[in-house]
C-alpha positions in Angstrom: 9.0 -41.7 -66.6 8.7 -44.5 -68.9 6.5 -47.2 -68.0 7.5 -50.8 -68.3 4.5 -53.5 -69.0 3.7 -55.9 -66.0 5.0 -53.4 -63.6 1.4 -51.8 -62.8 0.9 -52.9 -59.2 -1.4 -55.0 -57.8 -5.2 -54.5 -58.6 -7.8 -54.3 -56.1 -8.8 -58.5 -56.2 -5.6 -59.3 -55.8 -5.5 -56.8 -52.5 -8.6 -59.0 -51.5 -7.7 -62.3 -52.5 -4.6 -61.6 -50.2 -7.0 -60.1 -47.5 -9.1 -62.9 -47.0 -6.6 -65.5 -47.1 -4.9 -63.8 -44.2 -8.3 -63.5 -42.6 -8.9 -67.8 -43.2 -5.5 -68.1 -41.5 -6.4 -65.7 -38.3 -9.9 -67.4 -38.2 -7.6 -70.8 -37.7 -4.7 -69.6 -35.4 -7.0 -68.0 -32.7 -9.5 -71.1 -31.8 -6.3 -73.2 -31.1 -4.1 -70.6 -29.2 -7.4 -69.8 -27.0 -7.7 -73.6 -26.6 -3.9 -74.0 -25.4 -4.5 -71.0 -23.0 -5.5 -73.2 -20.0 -3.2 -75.7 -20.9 -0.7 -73.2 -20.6 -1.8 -71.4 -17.1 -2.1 -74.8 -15.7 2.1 -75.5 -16.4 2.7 -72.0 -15.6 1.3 -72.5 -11.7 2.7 -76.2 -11.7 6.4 -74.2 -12.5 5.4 -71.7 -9.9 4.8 -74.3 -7.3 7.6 -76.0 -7.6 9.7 -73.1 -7.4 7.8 -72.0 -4.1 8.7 -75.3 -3.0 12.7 -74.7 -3.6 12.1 -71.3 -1.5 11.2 -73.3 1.4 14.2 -75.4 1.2 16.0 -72.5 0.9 14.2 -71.1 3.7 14.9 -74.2 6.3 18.9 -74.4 5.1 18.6 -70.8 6.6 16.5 -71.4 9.4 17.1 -74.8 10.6 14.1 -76.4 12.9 11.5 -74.0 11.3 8.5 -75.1 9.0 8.1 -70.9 7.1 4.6 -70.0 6.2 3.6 -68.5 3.1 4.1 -65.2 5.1 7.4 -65.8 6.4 9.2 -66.5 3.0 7.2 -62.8 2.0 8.7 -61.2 5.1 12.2 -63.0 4.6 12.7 -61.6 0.9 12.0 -64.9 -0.6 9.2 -64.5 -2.5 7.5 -61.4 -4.0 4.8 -59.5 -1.8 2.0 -61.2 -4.7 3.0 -64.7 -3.8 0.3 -66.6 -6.5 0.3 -68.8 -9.7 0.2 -66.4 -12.9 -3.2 -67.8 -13.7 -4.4 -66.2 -9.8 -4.4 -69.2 -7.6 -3.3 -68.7 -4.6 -1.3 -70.9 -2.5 -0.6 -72.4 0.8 2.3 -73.7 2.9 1.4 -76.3 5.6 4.3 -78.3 7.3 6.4 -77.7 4.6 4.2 -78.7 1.3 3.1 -75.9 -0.9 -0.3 -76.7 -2.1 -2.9 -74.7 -4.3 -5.9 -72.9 -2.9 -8.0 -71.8 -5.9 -8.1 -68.8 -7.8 -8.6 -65.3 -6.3 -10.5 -62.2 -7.6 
């Protein structure tokens, strides 16, 4: 096979050169995501609450005169068994207001 100048491949520093740029660019992206990660568990659990809170609406068009407990929308197929934000907290229902607890385990 006949070989063709300027079609050698790439040498070892330009391997590198390409290696550490992609490293720079890693070294950048990580700090921020990391930085957005609370950010993003606190909207995550604000999203969950609110769609607790639509449950027990649900839950009293269903069972009129009744204020459900955390327990009772479990039991009634409303929520799943591991009724908590994504982050862990835990939450609450008292006369009808879903509130947060604090983070378990």
């Amino acid at each position: 096979m006949k070989k063709v100048k300027g079609e050698d491949g790439f040498t070892l520093i330009e391997m590198m050169i390409v290696l550490l740029i992609i490293s720079v660019l890693v070294l950048i992206a990580i700090p921020n995501v990391a930085k957005h990660s609370e950010k993003i568990d606190e909207k995550g659990c604000e999203a969950y609450v609110k769609m607790v809170e639509g449950q027990v609406v649900a839950y009293k068009m269903d069972n009129p005169n009744s204020d459900p407990s955390l327990d009772d929308l479990i039991a009634g197929d409303y929520l799943p068994k591991e009724a908590k934000c994504p982050d862990g907290t835990e939450l609450t229902i008292e006369n009808g207001k879903v509130t947060k607890l604090g983070k378990s385990g």
